[in-house]
Every structure is written in C-alpha cells, then in structure tokens.
N, C-alpha and C positions, 0 to 999 in steps of 0.2 A: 504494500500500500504506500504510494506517495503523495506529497502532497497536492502534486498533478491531477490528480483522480478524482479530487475535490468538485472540479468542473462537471466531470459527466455524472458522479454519485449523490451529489447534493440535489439534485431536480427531482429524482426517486427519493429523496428522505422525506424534500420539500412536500411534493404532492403526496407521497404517504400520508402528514399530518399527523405522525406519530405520538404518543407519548412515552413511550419507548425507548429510557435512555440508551440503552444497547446503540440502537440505528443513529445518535450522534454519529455527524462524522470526525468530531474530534476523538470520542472514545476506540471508531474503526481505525483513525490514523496514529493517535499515540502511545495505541496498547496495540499498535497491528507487528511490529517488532517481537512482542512478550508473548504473542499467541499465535502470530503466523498468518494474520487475517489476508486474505486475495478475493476481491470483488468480483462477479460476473453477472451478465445477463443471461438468465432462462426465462427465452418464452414473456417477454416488455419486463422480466421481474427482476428486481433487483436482490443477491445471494451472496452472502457473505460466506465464506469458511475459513475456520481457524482448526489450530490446533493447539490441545491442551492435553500435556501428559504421555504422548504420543498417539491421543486418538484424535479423527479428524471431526468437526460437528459444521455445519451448515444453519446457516440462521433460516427463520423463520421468511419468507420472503415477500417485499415489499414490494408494490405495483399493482398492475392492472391484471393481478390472478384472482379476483375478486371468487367469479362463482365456480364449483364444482369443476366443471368441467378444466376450466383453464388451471386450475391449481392443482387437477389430478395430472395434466401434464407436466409441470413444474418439479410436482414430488418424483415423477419417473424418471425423468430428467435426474434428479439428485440421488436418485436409489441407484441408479445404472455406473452413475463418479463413485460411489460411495462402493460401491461391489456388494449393495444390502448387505452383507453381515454387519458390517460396519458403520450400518444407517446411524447418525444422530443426527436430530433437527430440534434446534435450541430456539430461545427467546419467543416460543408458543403462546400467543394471546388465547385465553380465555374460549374465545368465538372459532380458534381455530381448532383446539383441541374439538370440537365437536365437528367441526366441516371433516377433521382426517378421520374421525370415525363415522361419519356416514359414506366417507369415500371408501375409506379401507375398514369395515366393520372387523372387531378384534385383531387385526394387525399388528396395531401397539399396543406398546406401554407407556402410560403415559405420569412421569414425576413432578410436582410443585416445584420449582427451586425454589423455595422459600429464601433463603440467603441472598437470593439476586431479586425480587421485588424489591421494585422504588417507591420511593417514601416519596411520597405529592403533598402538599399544601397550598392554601389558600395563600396568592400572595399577598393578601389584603392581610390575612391574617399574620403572616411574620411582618408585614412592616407596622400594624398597629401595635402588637403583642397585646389586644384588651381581653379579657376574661379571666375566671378565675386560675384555668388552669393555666398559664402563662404568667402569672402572677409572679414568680419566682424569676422567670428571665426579666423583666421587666426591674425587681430589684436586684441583676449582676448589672443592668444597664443605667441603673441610679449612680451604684456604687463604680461605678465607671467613669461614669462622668463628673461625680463628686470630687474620687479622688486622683484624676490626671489630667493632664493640660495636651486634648487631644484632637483629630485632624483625620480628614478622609478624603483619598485621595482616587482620581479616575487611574487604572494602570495603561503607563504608557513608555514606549522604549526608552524611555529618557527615567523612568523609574523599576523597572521589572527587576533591577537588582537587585531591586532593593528585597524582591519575592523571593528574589536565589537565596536571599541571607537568612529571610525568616525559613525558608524550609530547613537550608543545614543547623540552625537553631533547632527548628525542630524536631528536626533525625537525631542530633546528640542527646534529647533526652529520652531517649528508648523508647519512643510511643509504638504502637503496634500500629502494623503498615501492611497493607495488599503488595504481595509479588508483583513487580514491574511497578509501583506504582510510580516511584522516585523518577525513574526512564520517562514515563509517560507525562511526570509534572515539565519537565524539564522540556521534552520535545514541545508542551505547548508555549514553555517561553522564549522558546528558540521560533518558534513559527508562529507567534502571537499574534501579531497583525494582517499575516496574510490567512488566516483561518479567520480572522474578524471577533475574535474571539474578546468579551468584556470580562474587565478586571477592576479589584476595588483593594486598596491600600491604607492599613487602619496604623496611625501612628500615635506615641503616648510621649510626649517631652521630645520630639522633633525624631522620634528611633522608630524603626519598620519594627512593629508587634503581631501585624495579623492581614493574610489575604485571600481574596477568594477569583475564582476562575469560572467562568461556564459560557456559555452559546445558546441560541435561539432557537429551539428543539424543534417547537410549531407554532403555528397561529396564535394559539393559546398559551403555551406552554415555555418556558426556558428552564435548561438544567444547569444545575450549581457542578462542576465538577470535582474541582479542586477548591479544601479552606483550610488554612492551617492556622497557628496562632500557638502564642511562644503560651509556654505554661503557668509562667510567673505574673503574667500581666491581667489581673482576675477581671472578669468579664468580657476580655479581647476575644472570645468566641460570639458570646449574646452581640457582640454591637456588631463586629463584621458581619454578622448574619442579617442584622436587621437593616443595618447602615446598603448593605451589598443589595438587599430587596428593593430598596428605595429607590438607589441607584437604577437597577434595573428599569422599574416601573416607571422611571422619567424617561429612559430612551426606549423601552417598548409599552406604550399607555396600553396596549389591547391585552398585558400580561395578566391570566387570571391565576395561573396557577406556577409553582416553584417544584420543580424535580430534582431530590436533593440524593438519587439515586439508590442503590442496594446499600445494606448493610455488611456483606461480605461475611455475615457469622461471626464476626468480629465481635467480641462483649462489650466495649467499650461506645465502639462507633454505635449499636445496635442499643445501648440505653440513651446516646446522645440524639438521635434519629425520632426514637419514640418518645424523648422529653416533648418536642415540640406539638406532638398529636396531629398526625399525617391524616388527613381529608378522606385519602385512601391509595390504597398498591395497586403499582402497575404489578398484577402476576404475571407468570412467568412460568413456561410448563418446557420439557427434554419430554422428545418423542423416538424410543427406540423399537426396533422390529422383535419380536414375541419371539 
C-alpha cells in the first residue's frame, strides 16, 4: 500500500459512507507495513487483504456489491485467491453476516471480534461533556484548567515535532501499546499533510503535553486515530479529547458522530473507551469456511 493509492481507494471509502474505522484509508496505509495490507478491485468492489500471523484474511468489501447476486460473485472471487481452506473475510457488518448466510446457508462460521468494535459517540456529547455520567471528566477539565497556564494548538508541519516528542515521552513510561502501532503513529506524521489528515496540540506552560490524530471517515462521521498525552500532566487526556472535538466540529459543522475506534483487549485502553459511554459499536464479525 502506498501513499499513491490514496487516489483510486479513497472514492470506494468515500461512496461507501462507512462507519467503519477499518476502511480509513489512513488505518489501510499506516498499518499496511505491520499486516501486509494490498488493495484490489473484484467485481466495482473494493478488497483489502492482509496478513496476520501468517494467515491471509480479506476485508469485508466495499462498493456497488450491494444485492445477493453481485456479492455472491465477489465472495467466489475471494474463495478461489484464498484456495477456500484458507477462506477468512474480516471486518463483517452486522447486515452482512446475514446476506452470507442466505447466500451460502451453513457454510460458515461466523465470530464477534469483540476487541475490534469501535467505540462511537455523540460529538455533541464529548464537546459538551453535560450529564451526570460525564460528571467526573468535566472535573479533570476544571482541574486542568485551574491549575496550568495552557494553549491548543491546530497540528501543523511547523509543529508535528512537537507530537514526535510527546509520543517518545510517552513510550518511556511503559504504557501498553498495539503491535505496529508506534510505525503507524509515525508514518502518519511523516505523511501528515498529504493524507489531509487533522491534528490538535495541547500544551501546559509553553511544553507539548498531549495530541491527537484522525481523518474524515464519512459524511457523518470522523475517527480519532491516534491521542496520547504524557502521564504527569493530570487531565491532558479529558481536555485533548474535548479541546480535539471542538476542533473538529469547526472544520466539519455536518460532524454528528466521533469514532474513537476498537479497544484492542487492551484493559486499560478498554476502561478509558467505556468511561466516556459510547452511543454504540460499530460490530464486527470473521467469516470462516465450516
């Protein structure tokens, strides 16, 4: 996958309309290294495949394979590359697990990823933070603002260094991290601008303390990709979160909703996700052969 690719793959994400963080094209371009990702078209559809572990999986495909017919072509197409024993087809909406079982009745098997549904929210909701349950980030963002003399800034080449610094900050204090993820922060600040990609830079006494990363999913939707924030600077999560919403919702006013992605199984990431109480999950189903 290179950056190249962005041209002809972006039109298929575009008109998808997904909410689907998978089918970012920043996630297919700066995790396409860590898994192997290779785009193609079957049949108007747009097909991802990677590899993980050394098996090969195939996404879920995107396009004009709407009804039956055209997406039982699509999957034969992907059974015949895959040599069927080897069939996996990942990143399964909800609507689709039932289209492949009225095509292919007991063929598969079909598994939750639960680890990989994305966490959605209301972007009204992170930039207000009113109600009771929100209550608590709302006082890390008091106490934030009480006790430091602090500043938000748009990311731009003239600052992204400033994001290089807070990540190695924040690798040296052992937080728990997805494989490949460091590779993937890093290629999108190396390709920042030409991915179009929006950034937000939270500083406390003139020092880079916390930042966040994402792109413009869909109509409705944009996904947060990347936020990190140094561990000593108490609240620099709560405000880059809220501050980076805001942001947002000034340069896309049509934004209703925030994709703040999977939790990865990860325990940490996965109580910090569900503090905010997600509207609801994108699921997420693995379709293999019986």
């Amino acid at each position: 996958m290179t950056l190249q690719d962005r041209d002809w793959i972006l039109p298929y994400i575009t008109a998808a309309n997904t909410n689907n963080a998978d089918f970012s094209f920043l996630n297919l371009y700066a995790w396409g290294d860590v898994y192997q990702a290779c785009a193609s078209i079957v049949g108007d559809c747009l097909v991802i495949s990677t590899e993980t572990n050394g098996l090969q999986m195939f996404s879920w495909p995107l396009g004009t394979c709407g009804s039956s017919e055209k997406l039982g072509c699509v999957i034969e197409v992907i059974l015949e590359e895959s040599q069927y024993r080897s069939f996996r087809l990942t990143s399964i909406p909800p609507e689709g697990v039932k289209m492949l079982e009225a095509i292919y009745p007991g063929k598969f098997t079909f598994t939750a990823l639960s680890d990989l549904f994305d966490y959605v929210y209301s972007a009204q909701k992170l930039s207000d933070l009113s109600g009771k349950k929100l209550h608590a980030k709302r006082n890390h963002i008091n106490r934030f603002i009480s006790e430091y003399n602090w500043s938000y800034e748009s990311v731009t080449s003239d600052n992204i260094d400033d994001c290089a610094e807070i990540l190695k900050m924040w690798n040296s204090e052992g937080n728990e991290q997805a494989e490949g993820e460091e590779t993937a922060i890093k290629t999108a600040f190396r390709d920042f601008e030409p991915l179009e990609l929006i950034g937000g830079l939270l500083y406390t006494e003139g020092k880079p303390v916390a930042f966040a990363i994402g792109e413009k999913l869909s109509s409705d939707t944009f996904v947060v990709h990347f936020e990190k924030a140094i561990a000593e600077t108490t609240g620099a999560y709560s405000m880059i979160n809220r501050e980076f919403v805001r942001h947002i919702m000034r340069v896309y006013p049509d934004t209703k909703y925030i994709n703040r992605e999977e939790d990865m199984g990860l325990p940490n990431l996965k109580k910090a996700k569900r503090s905010y109480y997600p509207d609801f999950m994108v699921e997420k189903y693995l379709a293999v052969l019986k």
